[in-house]
C-alpha positions as CSV (number, residue, x, y, z in Angstrom):
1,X,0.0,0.0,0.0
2,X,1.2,3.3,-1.1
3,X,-1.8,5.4,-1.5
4,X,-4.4,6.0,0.2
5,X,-7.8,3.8,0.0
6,X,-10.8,4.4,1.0
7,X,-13.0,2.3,3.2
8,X,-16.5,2.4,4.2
9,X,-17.0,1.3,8.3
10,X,-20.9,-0.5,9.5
11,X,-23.4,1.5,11.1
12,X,-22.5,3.0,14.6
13,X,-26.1,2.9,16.0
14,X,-27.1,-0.6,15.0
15,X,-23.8,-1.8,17.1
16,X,-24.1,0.3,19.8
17,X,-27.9,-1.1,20.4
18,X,-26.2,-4.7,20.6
19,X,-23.7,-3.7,22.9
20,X,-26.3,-2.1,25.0
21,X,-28.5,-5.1,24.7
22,X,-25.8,-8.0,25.7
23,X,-24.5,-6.0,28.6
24,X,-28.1,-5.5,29.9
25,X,-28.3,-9.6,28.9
26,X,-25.2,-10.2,31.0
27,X,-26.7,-8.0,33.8
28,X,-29.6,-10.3,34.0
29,X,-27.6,-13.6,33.7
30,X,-25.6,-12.1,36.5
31,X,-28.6,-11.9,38.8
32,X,-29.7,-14.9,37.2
33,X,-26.6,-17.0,38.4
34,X,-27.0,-15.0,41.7
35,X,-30.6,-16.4,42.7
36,X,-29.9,-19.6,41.2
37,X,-26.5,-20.7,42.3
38,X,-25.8,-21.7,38.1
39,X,-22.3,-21.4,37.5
40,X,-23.5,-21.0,33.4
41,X,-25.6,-18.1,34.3
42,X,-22.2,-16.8,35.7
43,X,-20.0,-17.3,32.7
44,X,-23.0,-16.0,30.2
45,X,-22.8,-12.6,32.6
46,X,-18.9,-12.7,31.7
47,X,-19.3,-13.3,28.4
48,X,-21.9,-10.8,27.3
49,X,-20.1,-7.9,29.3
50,X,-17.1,-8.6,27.9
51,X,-18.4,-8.7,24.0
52,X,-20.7,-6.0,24.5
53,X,-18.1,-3.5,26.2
54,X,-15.4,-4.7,22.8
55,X,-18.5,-3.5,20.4
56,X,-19.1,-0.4,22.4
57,X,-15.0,-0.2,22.1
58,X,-15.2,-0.1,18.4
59,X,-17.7,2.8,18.0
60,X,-16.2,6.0,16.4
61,X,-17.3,9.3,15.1
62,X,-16.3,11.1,11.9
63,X,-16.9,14.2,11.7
64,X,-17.1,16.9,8.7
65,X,-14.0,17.3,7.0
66,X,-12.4,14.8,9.2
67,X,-11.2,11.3,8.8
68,X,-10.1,8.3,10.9
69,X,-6.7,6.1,9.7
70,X,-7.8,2.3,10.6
71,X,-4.7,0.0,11.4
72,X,-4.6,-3.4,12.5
73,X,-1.5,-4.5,14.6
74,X,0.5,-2.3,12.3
75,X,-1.1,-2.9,8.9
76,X,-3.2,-0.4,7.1
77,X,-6.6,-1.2,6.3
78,X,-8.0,1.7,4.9
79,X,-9.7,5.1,5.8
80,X,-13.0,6.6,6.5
81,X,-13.7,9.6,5.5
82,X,-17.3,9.8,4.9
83,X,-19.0,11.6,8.5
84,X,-21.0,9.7,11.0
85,X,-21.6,7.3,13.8
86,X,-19.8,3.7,12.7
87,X,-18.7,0.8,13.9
88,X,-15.3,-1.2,13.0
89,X,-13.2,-3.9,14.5
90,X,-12.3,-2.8,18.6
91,X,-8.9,-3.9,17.8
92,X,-8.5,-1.1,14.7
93,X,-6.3,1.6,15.8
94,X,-8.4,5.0,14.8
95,X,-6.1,7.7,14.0
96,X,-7.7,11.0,13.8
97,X,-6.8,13.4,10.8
98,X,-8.6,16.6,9.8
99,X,-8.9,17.6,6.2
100,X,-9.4,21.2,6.9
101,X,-7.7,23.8,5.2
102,X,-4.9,25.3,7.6
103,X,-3.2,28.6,7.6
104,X,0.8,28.8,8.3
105,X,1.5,31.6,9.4
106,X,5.2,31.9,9.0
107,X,7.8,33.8,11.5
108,X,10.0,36.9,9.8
109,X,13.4,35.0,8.6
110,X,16.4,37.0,8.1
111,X,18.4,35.6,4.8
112,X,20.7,36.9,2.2
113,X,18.6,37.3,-1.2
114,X,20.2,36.5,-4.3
115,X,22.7,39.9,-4.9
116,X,23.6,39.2,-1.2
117,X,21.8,41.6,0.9
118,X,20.1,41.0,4.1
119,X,16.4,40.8,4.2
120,X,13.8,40.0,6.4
121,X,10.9,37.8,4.4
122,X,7.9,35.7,6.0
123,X,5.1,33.9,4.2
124,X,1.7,32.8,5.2
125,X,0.6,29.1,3.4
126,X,-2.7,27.9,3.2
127,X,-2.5,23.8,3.1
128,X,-4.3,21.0,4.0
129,X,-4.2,17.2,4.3
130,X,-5.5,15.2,1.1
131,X,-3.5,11.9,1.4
132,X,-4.3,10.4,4.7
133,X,-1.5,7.5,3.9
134,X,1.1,9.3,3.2
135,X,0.2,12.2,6.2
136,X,0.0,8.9,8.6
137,X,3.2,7.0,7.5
138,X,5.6,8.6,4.9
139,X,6.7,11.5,7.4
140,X,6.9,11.2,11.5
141,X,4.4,14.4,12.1
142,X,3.1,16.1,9.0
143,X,2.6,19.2,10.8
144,X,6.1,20.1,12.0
145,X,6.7,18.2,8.5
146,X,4.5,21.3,7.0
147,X,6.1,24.2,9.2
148,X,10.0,23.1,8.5
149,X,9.5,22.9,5.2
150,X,7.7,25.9,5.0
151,X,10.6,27.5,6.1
152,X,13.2,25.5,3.6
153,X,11.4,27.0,0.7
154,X,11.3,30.6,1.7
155,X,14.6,30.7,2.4
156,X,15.5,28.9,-1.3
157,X,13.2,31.4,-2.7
158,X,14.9,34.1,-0.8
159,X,18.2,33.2,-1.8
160,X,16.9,32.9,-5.8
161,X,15.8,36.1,-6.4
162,X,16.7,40.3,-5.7
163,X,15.2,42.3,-3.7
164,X,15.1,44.6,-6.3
165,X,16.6,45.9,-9.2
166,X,18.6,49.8,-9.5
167,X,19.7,49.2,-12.9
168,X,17.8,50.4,-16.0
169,X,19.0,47.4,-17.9
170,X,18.0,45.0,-15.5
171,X,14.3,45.8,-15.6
172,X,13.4,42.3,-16.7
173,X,14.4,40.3,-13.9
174,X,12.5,39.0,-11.8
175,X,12.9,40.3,-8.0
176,X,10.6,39.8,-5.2
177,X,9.4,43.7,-4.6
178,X,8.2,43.6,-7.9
179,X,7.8,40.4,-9.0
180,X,4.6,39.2,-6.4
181,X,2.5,37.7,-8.1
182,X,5.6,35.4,-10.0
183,X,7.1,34.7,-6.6
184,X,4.5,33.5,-5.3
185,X,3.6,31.4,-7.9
186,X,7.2,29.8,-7.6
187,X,6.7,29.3,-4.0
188,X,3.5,27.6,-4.1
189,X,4.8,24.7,-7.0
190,X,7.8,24.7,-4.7
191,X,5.8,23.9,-1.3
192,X,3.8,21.5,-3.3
193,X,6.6,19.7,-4.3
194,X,8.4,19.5,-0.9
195,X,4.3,18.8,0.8
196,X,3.9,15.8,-2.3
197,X,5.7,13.2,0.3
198,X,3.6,14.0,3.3
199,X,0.4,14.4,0.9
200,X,-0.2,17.4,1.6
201,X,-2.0,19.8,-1.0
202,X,-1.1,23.8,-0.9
203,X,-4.1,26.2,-1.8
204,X,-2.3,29.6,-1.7
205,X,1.1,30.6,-0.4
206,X,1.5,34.3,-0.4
207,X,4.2,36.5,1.3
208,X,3.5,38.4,4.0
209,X,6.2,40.1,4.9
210,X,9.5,41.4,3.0
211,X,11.7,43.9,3.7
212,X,15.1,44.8,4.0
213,X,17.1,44.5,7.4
214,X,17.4,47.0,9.7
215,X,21.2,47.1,9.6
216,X,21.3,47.9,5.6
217,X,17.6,49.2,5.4
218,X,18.2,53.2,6.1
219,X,21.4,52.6,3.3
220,X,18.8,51.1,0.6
221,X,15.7,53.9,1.6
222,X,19.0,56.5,0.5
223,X,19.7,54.9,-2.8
224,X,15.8,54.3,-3.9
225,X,15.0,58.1,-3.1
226,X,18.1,58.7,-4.9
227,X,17.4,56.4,-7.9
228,X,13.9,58.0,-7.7
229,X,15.3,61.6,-7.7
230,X,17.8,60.4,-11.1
231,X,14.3,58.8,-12.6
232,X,12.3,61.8,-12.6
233,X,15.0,64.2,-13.4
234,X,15.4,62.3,-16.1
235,X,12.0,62.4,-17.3
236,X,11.5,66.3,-16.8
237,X,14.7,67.2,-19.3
238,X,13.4,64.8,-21.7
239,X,10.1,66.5,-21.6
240,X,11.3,70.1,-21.3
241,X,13.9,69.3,-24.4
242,X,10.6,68.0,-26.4
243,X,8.8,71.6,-24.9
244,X,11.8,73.2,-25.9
245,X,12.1,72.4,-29.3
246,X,8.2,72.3,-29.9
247,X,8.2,76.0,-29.2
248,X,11.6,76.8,-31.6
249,X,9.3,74.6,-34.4
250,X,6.4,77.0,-33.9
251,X,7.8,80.4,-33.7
252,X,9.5,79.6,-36.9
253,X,6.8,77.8,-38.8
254,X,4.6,81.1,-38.0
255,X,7.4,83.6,-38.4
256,X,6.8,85.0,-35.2
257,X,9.9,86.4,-34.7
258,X,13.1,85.7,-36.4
259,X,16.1,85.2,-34.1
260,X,19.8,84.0,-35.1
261,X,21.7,81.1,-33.3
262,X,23.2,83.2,-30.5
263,X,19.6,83.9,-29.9
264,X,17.7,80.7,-30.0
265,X,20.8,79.3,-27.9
266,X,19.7,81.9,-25.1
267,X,16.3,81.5,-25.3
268,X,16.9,77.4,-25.3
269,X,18.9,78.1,-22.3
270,X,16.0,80.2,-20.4
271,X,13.3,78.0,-21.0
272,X,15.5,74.8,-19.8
273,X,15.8,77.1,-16.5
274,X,12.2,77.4,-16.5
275,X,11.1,73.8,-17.2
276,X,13.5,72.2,-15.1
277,X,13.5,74.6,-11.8
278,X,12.2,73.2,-8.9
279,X,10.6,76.1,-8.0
280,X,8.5,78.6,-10.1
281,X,9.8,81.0,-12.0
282,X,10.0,84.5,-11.6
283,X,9.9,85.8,-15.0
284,X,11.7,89.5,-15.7
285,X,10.1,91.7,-18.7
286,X,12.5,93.4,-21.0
287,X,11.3,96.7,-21.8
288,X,13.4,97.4,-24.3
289,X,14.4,96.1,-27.7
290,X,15.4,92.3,-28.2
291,X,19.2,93.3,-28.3
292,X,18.5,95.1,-24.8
């Protein structure tokens, strides 16, 4: 046996009526023997209370999403699964196992991610049992199994990827700020592969907590506002360039005014003040002619 199988169990309330019945039977053979003196009215007391007490042994209760593992001196025999009241063998051992989903709720682990800078990362994984075989006998406690684990793959994932990218040309790789819902894709097949041996299925694994740690995390909050700062400065002399020459293109297509080189250059070098000033402008009017 590898896998699990399922099995179905007898009623729980037609048994439990017998046992009831042939300890009330071996009641009245006890008073029987008592009255009478009948040494058989002695050993039919015995006998009933001791069969009727191994029935009422072997009464168990499933419950919703639950399931009981039935062993026989060390030997699987199969697994119930449906809820109820039932009846096996007394000598069955009747492990319980819930099939509920769980949440793992993992604690902040500090690792080096992949360009070898401390972080802090935690994840939360949503799992529950769906092979009661391999839960009961392929690992020694499926739920330490689960939390260890757990743990394994968040570091490995931790250790595959950035934190995050500052280089323009390295936009494409994955890292896990900005990667999310990649990385937690790759963790989930990666719990389910390491969960596959306890028979464990993962529903969602998401993580919950990343950041950098505290010894590096005031150096990195510098060089992302300063990375920011480049970005946008960036962006404002590429736009004011565009404004720039937008308004050169115009004043000559509508022959506004005509100016020479050392004149454009001047004007191009005022507006570029304007654009790209981080604070407003205040403008001074010429009164006199062009040249004054």
């Amino acid at each position: 046996m590898t896998h699990e199988k399922t099995t179905t169990a007898h009623s729980g309330y037609l048994m439990l009526a017998l046992g009831i019945l042939l300890i009330a039977l071996g009641v009245y053979s006890l008073i029987l023997g008592i009255r009478s003196g009948n040494l058989l009215w002695l050993i039919g007391f015995g006998v009933g209370l001791l069969v009727g007490i191994l029935i009422l042994v072997g009464l168990f209760i499933v419950n919703p999403n639950d399931c009981r593992v039935l062993i026989l001196f060390g030997t699987y025999k199969g697994t119930v699964k449906k809820n109820g009241f039932y009846w096996a063998n007394p000598f069955y051992s009747k492990r319980h196992i819930t099939l509920r989903a769980r949440n793992l709720n993992g604690e902040r682990l500090k690792v080096n991610d992949a360009a070898g800078n401390p972080i802090e990362i935690a994840a939360v994984v949503v799992w529950q049992v769906e092979d009661s075989y391999h839960a009961s006998f392929e690992v020694d406690d499926y739920e330490n199994y689960v939390v260890v684990q757990s743990e394994a793959a968040v570091r490995h994932l931790a250790g595959a990827y950035p934190y995050d990218t500052f280089d323009e040309d390295d936009e494409e790789i994955l890292t896990l700020r900005a990667g999310k819902e990649q990385v937690n894709s790759v963790l989930e097949n990666e719990l389910q592969e390491r969960f596959q041996r306890a028979g464990i299925r993962v529903i969602e694994a998401r993580i919950s907590h990343l950041a950098y740690a505290p010894e590096i995390a005031e150096a990195m909050l510098r060089r992302q506002q300063a990375s920011a700062v480049v970005a946008a400065r960036t962006q404002i002399v590429t736009g004011a360039v565009s404004m720039v020459e937008l308004a050169l293109e115009k004043l000559s297509q509508h022959r506004v005014v005509e100016l020479d080189e050392e004149r454009k250059a001047a004007m191009v070098s005022n507006l570029l003040v304007v654009l790209c000033s981080e604070s407003s402008a205040s403008p001074v009017v010429n009164t006199g002619t062009l040249y004054q």
